[in-house]
VOTI-647111 format. One record per residue (C-alpha): residue number from 0; chain; x, y, z. Coordinates in steps of 0.05 Angstrom, whole numbers. Each point is the difference from the previous one (the first is absolute). Last residue first. Layout:
BEGIN
<node pos="NUM" unit="A" px="X" py="Y" pz="Z"/>
...
end
This chain:
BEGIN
<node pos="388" unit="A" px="2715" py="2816" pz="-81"/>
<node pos="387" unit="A" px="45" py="-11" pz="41"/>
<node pos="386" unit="A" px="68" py="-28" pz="-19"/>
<node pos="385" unit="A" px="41" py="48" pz="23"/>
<node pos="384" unit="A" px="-27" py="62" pz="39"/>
<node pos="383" unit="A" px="67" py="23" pz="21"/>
<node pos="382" unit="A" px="-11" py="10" pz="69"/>
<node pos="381" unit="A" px="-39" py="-74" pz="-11"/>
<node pos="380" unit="A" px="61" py="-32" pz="-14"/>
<node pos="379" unit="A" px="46" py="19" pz="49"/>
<node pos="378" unit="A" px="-56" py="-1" pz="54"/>
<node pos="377" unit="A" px="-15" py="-71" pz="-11"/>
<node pos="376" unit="A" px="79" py="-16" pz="3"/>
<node pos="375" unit="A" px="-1" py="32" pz="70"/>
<node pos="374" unit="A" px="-75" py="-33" pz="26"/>
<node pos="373" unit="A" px="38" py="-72" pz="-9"/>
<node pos="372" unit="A" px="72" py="29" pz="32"/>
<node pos="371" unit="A" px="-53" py="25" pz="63"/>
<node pos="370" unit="A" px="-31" py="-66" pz="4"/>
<node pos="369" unit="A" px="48" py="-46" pz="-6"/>
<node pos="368" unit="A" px="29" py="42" pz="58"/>
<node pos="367" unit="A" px="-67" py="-4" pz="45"/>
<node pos="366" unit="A" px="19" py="-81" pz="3"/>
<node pos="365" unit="A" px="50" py="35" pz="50"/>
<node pos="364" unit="A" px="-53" py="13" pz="52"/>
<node pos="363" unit="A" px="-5" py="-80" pz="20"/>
<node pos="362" unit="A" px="-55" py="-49" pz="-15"/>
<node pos="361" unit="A" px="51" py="-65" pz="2"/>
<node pos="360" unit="A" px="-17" py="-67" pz="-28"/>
<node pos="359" unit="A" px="53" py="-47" pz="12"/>
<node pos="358" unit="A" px="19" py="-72" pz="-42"/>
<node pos="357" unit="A" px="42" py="-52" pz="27"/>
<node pos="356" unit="A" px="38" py="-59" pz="-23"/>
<node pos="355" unit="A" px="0" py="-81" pz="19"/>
<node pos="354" unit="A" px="35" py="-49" pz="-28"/>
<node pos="353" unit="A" px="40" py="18" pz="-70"/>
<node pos="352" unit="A" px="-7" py="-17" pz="-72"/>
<node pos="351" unit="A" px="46" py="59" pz="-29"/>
<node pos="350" unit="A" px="-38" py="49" pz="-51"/>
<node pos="349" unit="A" px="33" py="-9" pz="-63"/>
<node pos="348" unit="A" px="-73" py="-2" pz="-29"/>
<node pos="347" unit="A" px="37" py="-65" pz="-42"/>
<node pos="346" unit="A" px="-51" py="-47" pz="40"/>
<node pos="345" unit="A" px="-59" py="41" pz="39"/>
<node pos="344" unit="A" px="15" py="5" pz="74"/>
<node pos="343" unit="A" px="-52" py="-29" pz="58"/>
<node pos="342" unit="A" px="10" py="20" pz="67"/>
<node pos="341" unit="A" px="-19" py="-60" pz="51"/>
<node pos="340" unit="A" px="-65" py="6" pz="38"/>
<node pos="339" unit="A" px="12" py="13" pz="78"/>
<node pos="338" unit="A" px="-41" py="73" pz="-4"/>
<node pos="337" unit="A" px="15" py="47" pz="55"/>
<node pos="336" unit="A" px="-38" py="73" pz="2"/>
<node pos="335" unit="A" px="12" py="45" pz="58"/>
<node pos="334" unit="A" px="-27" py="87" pz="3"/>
<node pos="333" unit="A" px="45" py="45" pz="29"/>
<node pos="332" unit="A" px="-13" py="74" pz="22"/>
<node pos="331" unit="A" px="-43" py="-16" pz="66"/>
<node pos="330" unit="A" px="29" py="74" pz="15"/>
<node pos="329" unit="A" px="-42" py="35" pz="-49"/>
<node pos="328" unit="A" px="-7" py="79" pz="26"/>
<node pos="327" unit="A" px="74" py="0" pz="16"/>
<node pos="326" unit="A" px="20" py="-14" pz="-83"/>
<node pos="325" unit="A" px="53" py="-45" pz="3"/>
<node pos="324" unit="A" px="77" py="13" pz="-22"/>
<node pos="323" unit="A" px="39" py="-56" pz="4"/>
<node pos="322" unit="A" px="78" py="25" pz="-7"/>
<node pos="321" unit="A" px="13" py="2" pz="69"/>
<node pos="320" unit="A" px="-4" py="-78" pz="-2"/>
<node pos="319" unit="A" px="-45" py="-35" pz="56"/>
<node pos="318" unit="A" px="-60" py="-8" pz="-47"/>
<node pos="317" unit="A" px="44" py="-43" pz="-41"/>
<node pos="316" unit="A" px="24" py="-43" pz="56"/>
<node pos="315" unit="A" px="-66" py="-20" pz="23"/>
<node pos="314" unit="A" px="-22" py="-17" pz="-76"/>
<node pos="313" unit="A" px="57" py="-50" pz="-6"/>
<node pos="312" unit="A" px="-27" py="-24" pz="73"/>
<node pos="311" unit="A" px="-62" py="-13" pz="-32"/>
<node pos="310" unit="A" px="26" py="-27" pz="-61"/>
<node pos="309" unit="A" px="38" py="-52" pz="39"/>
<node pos="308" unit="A" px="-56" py="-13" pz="44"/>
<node pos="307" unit="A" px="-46" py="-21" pz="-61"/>
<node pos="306" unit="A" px="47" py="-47" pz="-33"/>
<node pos="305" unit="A" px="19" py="4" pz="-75"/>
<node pos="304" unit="A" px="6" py="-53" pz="-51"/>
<node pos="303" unit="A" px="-41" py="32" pz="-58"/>
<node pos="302" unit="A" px="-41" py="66" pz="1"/>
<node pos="301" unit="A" px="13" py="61" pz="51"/>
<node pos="300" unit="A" px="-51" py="62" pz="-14"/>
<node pos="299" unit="A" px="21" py="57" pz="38"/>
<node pos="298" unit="A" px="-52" py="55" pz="-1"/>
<node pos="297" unit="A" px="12" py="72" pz="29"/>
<node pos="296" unit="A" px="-43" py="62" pz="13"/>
<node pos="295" unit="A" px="17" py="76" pz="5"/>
<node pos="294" unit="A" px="73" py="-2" pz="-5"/>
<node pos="293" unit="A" px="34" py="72" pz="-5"/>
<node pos="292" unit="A" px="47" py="36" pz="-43"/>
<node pos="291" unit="A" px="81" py="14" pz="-13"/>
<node pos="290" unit="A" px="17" py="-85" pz="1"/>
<node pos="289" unit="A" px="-51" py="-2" pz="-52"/>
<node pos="288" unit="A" px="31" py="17" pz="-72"/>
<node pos="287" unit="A" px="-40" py="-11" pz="-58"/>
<node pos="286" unit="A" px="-3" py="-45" pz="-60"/>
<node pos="285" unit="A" px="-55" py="-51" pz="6"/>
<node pos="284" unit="A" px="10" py="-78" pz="3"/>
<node pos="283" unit="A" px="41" py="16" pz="51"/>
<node pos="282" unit="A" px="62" py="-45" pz="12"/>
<node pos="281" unit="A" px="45" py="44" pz="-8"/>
<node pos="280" unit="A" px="-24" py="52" pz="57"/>
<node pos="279" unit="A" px="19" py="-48" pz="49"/>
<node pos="278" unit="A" px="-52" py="-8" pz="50"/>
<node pos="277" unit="A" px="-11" py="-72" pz="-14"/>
<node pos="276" unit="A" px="67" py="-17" pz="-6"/>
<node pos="275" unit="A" px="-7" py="-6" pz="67"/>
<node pos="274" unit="A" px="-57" py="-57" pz="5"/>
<node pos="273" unit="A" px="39" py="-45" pz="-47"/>
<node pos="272" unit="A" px="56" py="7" pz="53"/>
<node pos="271" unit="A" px="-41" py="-12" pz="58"/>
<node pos="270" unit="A" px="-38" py="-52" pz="-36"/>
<node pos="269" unit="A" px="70" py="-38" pz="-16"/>
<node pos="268" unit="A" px="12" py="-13" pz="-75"/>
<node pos="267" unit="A" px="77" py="1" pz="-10"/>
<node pos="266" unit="A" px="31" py="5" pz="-68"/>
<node pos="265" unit="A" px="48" py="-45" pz="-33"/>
<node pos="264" unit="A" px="-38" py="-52" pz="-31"/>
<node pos="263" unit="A" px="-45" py="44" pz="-34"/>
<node pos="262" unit="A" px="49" py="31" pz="-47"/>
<node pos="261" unit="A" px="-13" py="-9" pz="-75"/>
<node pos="260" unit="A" px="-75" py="-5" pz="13"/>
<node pos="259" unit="A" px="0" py="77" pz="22"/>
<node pos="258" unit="A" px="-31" py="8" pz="62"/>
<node pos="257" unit="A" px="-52" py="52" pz="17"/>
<node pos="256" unit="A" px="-10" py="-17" pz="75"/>
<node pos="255" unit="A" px="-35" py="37" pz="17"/>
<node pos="254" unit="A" px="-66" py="53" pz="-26"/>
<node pos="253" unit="A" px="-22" py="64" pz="23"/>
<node pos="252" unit="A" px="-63" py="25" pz="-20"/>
<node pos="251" unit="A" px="-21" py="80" pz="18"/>
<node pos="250" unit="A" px="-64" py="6" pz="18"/>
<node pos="249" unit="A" px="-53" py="47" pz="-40"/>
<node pos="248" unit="A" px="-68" py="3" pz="42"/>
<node pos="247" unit="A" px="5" py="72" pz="31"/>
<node pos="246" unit="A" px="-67" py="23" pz="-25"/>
<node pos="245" unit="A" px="-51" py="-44" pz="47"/>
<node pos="244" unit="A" px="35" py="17" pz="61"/>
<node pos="243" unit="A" px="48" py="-45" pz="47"/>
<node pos="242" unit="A" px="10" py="-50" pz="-62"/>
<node pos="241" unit="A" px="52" py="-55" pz="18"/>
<node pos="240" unit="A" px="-34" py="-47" pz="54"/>
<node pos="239" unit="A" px="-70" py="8" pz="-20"/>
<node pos="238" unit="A" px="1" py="4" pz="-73"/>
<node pos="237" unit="A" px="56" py="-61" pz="-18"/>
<node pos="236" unit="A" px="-42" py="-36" pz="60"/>
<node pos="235" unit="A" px="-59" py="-7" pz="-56"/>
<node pos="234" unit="A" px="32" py="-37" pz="-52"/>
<node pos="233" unit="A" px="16" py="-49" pz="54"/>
<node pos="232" unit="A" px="59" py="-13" pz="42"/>
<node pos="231" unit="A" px="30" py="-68" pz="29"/>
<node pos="230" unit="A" px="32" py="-18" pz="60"/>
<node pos="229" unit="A" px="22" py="-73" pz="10"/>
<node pos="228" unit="A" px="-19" py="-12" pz="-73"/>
<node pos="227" unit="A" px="-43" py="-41" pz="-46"/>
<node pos="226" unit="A" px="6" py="22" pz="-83"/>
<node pos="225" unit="A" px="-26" py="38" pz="-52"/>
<node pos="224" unit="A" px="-21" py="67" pz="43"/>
<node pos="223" unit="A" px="65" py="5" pz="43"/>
<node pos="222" unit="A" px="45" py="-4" pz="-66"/>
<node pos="221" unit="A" px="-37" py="62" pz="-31"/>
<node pos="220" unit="A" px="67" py="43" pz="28"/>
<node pos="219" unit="A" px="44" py="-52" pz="-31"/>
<node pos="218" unit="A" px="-30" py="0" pz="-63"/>
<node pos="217" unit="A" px="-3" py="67" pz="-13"/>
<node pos="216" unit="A" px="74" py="9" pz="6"/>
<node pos="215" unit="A" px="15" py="-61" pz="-35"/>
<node pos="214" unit="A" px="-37" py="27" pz="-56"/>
<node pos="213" unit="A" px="33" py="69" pz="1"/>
<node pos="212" unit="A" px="74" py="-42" pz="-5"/>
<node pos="211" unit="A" px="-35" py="-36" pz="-58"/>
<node pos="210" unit="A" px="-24" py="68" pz="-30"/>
<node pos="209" unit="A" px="64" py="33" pz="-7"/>
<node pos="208" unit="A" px="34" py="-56" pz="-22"/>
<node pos="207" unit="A" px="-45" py="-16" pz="-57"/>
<node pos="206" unit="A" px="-2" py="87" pz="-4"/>
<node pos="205" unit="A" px="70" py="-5" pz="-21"/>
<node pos="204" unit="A" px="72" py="9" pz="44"/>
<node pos="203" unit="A" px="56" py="27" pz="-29"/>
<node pos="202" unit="A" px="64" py="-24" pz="36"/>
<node pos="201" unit="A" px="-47" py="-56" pz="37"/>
<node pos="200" unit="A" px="52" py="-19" pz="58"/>
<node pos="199" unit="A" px="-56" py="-15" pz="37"/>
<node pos="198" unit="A" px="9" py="43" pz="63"/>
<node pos="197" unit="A" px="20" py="66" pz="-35"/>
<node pos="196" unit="A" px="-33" py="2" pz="-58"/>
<node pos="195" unit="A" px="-66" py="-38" pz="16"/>
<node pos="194" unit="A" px="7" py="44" pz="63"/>
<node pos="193" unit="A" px="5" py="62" pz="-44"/>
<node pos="192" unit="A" px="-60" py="-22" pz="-46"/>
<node pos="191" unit="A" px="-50" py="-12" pz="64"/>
<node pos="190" unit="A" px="19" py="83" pz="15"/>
<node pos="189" unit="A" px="-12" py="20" pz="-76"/>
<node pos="188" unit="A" px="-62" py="-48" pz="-5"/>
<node pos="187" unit="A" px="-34" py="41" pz="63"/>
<node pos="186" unit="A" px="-50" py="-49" pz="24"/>
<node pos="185" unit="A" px="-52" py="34" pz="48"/>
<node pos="184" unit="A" px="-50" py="-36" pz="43"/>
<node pos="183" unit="A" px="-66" py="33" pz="18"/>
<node pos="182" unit="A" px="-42" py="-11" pz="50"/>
<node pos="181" unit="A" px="-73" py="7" pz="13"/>
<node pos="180" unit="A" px="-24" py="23" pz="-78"/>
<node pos="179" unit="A" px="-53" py="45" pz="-24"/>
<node pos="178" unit="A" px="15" py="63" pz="32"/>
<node pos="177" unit="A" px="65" py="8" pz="-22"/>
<node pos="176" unit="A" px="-19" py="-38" pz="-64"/>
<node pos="175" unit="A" px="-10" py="70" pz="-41"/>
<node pos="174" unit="A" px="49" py="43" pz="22"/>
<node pos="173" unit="A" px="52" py="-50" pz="-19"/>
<node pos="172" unit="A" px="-25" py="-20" pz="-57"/>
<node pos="171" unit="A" px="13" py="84" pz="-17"/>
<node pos="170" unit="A" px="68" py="-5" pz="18"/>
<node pos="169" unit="A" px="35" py="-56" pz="-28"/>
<node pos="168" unit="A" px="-41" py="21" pz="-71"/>
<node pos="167" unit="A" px="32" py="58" pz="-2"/>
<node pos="166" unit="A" px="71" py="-27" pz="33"/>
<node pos="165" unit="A" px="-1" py="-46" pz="-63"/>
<node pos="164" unit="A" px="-15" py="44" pz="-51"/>
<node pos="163" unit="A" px="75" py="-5" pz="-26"/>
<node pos="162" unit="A" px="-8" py="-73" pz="-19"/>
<node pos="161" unit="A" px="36" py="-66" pz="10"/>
<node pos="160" unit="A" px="33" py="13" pz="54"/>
<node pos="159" unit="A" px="58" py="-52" pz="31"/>
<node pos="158" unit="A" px="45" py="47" pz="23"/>
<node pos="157" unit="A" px="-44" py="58" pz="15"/>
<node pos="156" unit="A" px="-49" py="-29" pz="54"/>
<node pos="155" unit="A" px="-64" py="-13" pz="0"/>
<node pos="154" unit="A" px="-31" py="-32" pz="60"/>
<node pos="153" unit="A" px="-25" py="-72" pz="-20"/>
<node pos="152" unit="A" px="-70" py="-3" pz="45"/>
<node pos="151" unit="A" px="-20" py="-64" pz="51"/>
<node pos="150" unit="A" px="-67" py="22" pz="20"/>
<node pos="149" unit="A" px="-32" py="-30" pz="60"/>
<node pos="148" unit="A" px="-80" py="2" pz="5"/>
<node pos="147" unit="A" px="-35" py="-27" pz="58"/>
<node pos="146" unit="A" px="-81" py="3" pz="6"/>
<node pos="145" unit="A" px="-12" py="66" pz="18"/>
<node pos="144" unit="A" px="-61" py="15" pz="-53"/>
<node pos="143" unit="A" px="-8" py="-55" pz="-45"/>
<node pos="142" unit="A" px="-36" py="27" pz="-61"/>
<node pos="141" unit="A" px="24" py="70" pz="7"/>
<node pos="140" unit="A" px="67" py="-18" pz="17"/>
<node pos="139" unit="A" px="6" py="-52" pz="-55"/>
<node pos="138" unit="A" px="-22" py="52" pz="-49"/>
<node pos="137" unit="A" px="49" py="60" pz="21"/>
<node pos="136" unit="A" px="57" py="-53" pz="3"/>
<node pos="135" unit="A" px="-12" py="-18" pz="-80"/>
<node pos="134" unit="A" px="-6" py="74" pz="-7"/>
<node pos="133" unit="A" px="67" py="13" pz="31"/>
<node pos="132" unit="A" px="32" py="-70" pz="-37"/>
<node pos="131" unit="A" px="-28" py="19" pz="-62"/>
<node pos="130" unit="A" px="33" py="73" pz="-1"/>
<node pos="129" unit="A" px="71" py="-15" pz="35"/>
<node pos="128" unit="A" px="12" py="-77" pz="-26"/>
<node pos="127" unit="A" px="-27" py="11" pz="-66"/>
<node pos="126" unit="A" px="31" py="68" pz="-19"/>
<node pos="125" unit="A" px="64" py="-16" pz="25"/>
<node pos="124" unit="A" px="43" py="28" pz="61"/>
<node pos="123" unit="A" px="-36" py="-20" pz="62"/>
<node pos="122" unit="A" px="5" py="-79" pz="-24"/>
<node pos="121" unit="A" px="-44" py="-49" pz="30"/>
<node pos="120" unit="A" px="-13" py="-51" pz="43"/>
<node pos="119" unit="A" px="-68" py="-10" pz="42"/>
<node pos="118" unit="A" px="-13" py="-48" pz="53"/>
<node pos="117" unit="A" px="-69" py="-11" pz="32"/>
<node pos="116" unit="A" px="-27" py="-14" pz="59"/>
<node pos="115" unit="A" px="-39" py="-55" pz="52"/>
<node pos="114" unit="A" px="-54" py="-25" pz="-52"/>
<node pos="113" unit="A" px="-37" py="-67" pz="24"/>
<node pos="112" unit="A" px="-13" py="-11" pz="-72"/>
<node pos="111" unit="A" px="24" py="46" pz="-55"/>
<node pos="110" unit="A" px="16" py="-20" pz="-77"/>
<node pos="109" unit="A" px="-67" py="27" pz="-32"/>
<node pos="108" unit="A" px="2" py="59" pz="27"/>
<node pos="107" unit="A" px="72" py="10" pz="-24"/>
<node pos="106" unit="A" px="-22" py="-15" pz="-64"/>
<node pos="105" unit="A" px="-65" py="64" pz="12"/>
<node pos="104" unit="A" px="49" py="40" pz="21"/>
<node pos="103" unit="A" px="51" py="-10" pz="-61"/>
<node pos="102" unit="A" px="-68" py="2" pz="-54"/>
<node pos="101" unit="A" px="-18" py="69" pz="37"/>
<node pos="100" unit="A" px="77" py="26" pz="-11"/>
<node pos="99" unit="A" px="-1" py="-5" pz="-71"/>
<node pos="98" unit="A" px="-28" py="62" pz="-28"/>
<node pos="97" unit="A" px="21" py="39" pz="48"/>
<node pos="96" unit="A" px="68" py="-16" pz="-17"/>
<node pos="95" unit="A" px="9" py="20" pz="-68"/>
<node pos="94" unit="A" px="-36" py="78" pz="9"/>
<node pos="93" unit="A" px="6" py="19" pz="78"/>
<node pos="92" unit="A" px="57" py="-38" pz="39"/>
<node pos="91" unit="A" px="44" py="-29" pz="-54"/>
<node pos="90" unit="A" px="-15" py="57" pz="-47"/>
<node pos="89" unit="A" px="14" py="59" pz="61"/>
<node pos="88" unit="A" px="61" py="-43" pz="23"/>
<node pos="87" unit="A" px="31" py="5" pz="-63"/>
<node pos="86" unit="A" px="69" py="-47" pz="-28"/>
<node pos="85" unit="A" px="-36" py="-14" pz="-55"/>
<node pos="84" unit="A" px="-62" py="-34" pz="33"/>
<node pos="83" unit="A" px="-5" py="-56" pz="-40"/>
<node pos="82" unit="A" px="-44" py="-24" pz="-65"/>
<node pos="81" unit="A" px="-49" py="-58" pz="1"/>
<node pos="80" unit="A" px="-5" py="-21" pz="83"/>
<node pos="79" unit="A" px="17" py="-62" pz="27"/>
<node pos="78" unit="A" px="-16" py="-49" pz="54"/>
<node pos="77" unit="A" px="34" py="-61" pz="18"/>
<node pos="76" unit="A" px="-50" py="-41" pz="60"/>
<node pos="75" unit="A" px="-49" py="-10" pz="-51"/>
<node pos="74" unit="A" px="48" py="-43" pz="-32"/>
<node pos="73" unit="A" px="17" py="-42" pz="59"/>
<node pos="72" unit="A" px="68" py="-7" pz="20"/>
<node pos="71" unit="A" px="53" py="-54" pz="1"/>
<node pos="70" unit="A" px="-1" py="-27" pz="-74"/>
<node pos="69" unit="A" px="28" py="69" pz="-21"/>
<node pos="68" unit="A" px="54" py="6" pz="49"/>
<node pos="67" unit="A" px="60" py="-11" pz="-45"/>
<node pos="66" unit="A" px="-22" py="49" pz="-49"/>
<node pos="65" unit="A" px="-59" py="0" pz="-56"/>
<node pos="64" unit="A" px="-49" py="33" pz="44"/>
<node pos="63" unit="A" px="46" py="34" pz="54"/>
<node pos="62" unit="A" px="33" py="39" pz="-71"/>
<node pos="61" unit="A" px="-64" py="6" pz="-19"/>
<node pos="60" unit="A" px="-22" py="47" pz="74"/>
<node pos="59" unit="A" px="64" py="38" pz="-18"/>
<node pos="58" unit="A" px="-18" py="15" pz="-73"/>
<node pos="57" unit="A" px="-81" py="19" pz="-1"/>
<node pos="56" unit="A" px="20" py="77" pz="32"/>
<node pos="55" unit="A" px="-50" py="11" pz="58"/>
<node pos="54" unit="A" px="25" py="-56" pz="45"/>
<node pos="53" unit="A" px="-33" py="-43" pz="49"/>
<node pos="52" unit="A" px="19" py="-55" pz="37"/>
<node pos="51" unit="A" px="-41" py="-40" pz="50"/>
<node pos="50" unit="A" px="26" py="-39" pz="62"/>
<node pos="49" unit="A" px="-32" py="-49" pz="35"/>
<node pos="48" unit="A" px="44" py="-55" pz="-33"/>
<node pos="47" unit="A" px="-23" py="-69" pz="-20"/>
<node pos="46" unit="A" px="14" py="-63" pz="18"/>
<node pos="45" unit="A" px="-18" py="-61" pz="-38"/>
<node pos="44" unit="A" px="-15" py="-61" pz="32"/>
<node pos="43" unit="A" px="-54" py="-13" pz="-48"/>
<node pos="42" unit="A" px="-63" py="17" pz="45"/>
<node pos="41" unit="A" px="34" py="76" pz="8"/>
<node pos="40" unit="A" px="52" py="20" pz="46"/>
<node pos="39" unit="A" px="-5" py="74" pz="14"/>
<node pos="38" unit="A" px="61" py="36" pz="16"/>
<node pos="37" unit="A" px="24" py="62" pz="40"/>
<node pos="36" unit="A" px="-31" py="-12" pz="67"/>
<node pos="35" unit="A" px="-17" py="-64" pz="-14"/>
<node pos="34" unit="A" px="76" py="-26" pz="13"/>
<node pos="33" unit="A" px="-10" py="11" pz="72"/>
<node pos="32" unit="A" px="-37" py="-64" pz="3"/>
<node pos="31" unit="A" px="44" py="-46" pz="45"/>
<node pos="30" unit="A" px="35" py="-58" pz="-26"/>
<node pos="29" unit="A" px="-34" py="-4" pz="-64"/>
<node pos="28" unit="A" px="56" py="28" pz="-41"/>
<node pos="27" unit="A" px="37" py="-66" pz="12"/>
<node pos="26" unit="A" px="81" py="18" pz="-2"/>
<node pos="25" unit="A" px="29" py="-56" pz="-37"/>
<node pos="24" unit="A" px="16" py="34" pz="-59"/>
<node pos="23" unit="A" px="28" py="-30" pz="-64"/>
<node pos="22" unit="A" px="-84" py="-15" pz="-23"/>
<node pos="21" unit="A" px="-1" py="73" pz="-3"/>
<node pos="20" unit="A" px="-83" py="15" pz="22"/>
<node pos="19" unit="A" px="-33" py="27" pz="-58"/>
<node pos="18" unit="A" px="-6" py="76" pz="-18"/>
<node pos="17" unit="A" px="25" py="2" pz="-67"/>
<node pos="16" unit="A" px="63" py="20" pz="20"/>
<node pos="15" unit="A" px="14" py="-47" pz="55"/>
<node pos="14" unit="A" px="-17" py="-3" pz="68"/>
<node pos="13" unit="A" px="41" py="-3" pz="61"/>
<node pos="12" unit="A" px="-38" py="50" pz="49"/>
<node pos="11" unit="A" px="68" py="44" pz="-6"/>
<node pos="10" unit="A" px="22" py="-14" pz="-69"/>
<node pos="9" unit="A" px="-73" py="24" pz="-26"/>
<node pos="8" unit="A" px="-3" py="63" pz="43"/>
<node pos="7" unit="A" px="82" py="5" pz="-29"/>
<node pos="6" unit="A" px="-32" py="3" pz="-66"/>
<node pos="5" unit="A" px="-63" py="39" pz="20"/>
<node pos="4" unit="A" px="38" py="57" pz="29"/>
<node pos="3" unit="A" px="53" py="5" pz="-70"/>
<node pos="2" unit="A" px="-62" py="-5" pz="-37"/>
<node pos="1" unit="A" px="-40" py="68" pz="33"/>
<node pos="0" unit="A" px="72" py="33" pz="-2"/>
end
């Protein structure tokens, strides 16, 4: 996932894969500064992510090394461990990981001036992702109190599991970085494989297609902090208009258009239409059902050719419908975010190339349904005392 982000990052501020600007673009990078959020442009007009990587098991931080990327980031910036986690939260979060997680501090340390947050993606269901990421959380919340942290966490799902621990290690990361992190963002792969299936025409869709979709997903809600817009949002706004109380910070994402490349040219595009499909539940990047609960807090980020009345009145007319359920003690309800920069799609994603799209961040009750199937499959298991030891 961490490549599939950086490749369309790449596409989007025109640079190439080694971190130069693409002579083929005409686009000057220098217009505004935005870019320094997530690069750093060093004396030979290189530009280098903010971004570190970090992997217990040697092989997927070598794969980065000797890949397509490996001129683009600085080695420091890959770190590895000797021997993985095996699939345990216990050795990524006590034994292998402790052992590595005061070199990652002290990297990121290194890498931060004029800090406003930080972004953390990992996987709930590995031994990495749910024990290092925790204790990698714990640190950075000890060191800089309440500065922003958003997590961006693969929910594991049964389709596409790789190991029958998973809901072990889902659970106990995630009683360990509720307290550590401001708002969470969950990515169920079995929910983003269904659209692949269904709106891609990808009969059995792999993680490349998986992750690209995921990318686009991230990138469009950090679009406000890499480039100029009529109303932008900060790391910081995620927090205060989506997270009534410290604990409820999982929204739901909702993503449109997801347009197959096949069929772009017949599809319409209007913000009120874009804005609808919205609250359909199959275009939740989670699987759960939310015409039957309540809204707490809503984000509509518009990017591309869009115009701010139109998505106001779009926005009107959804609050209007029966079938919008808000909580009475938050009536404000709807938070505005409008970004003119043109979606970018990776080539032969089969993602179409289209104007403008929207992404919506909802805290509503239903996320407690991820939840409750999550806590299920950990009591299957653990009424049989599998696996512990």
């Amino acid at each position: 996932m961490g490549n599939a982000a950086w490749e369309l990052y790449l596409l989007e501020h025109g640079l190439t894969a080694d971190g130069h600007v693409n002579p083929d673009i005409t686009t000057d990078i220098h217009r505004n500064d935005s870019y320094v959020t997530i690069f750093t442009e060093l004396g030979n007009g290189k530009f280098v992510p903010r971004s570190i990587f970090v992997d217990l098991d040697p092989s997927p931080i070598d794969e980065i090394r000797t890949g397509t990327y490996r001129h683009l980031f600085h080695p420091e910036q890959l770190i590895s461990g000797k021997e993985d986690a095996a699939n345990n939260y216990a050795r990524g979060h006590y034994t292998v990981g402790k052992t590595l997680v005061r070199g990652v501090v002290d990297r990121i340390r290194h890498s931060c001036s004029s800090l406003q947050g930080f972004m953390i993606f990992h996987a709930f269901g590995g031994g990495t992702g749910s024990g290092f990421g925790a204790l990698l959380l714990e640190h950075l919340s000890s060191e800089y109190g309440k500065m922003s942290k958003l997590e961006f966490a693969v929910y594991p799902s049964p389709r596409t599991s790789t190991a029958v621990v998973e809901p072990y290690n889902a659970v106990l990361s995630t009683h360990s970085t509720i307290e550590n992190s401001e708002c969470t963002f969950l990515m169920d792969n079995e929910a983003v494989y269904d659209i692949c299936k269904r709106k891609l025409d990808i009969p059995r869709p792999g993680y490349n297609n998986l992750n690209r979709l995921n990318a686009r997903v991230v990138s469009s809600l950090t679009t406000s902090l890499r480039f100029n817009g009529d109303l932008n949002i900060d790391l910081n706004e995620f927090q205060t208009n989506l997270v009534p109380f410290p604990r409820i910070h999982y929204p739901l994402i909702l993503y449109a258009p997801v347009i197959s490349s096949s069929c772009s040219t017949y599809k319409s595009f209007k913000v009120k239409d874009l804005t609808l499909q919205c609250f359909e539940p199959r275009n939740q990047i989670v699987i759960c059902n939310p015409q039957t609960r309540k809204y707490i807090a809503v984000a509509l980020l518009y990017q591309g050719d869009v115009m701010p009345h139109n998505c106001a009145r779009a926005i009107t007319d959804i609050k209007a419908k029966a079938s919008f359920n808000l909580v009475k003690w938050c009536p404000t309800g709807f938070k505005l975010g409008i970004n003119n920069q043109k979606p970018m799609f990776v080539p032969n994603s089969k993602l179409a190339s289209i104007n403008c799209l929207v992404t919506m961040l909802s805290n509503l009750t239903a996320i407690a349904e991820a939840w409750s199937r999550l806590g299920h499959k950990f009591n299957l298991i653990y009424s049989k005392h599998a696996f512990i030891y």
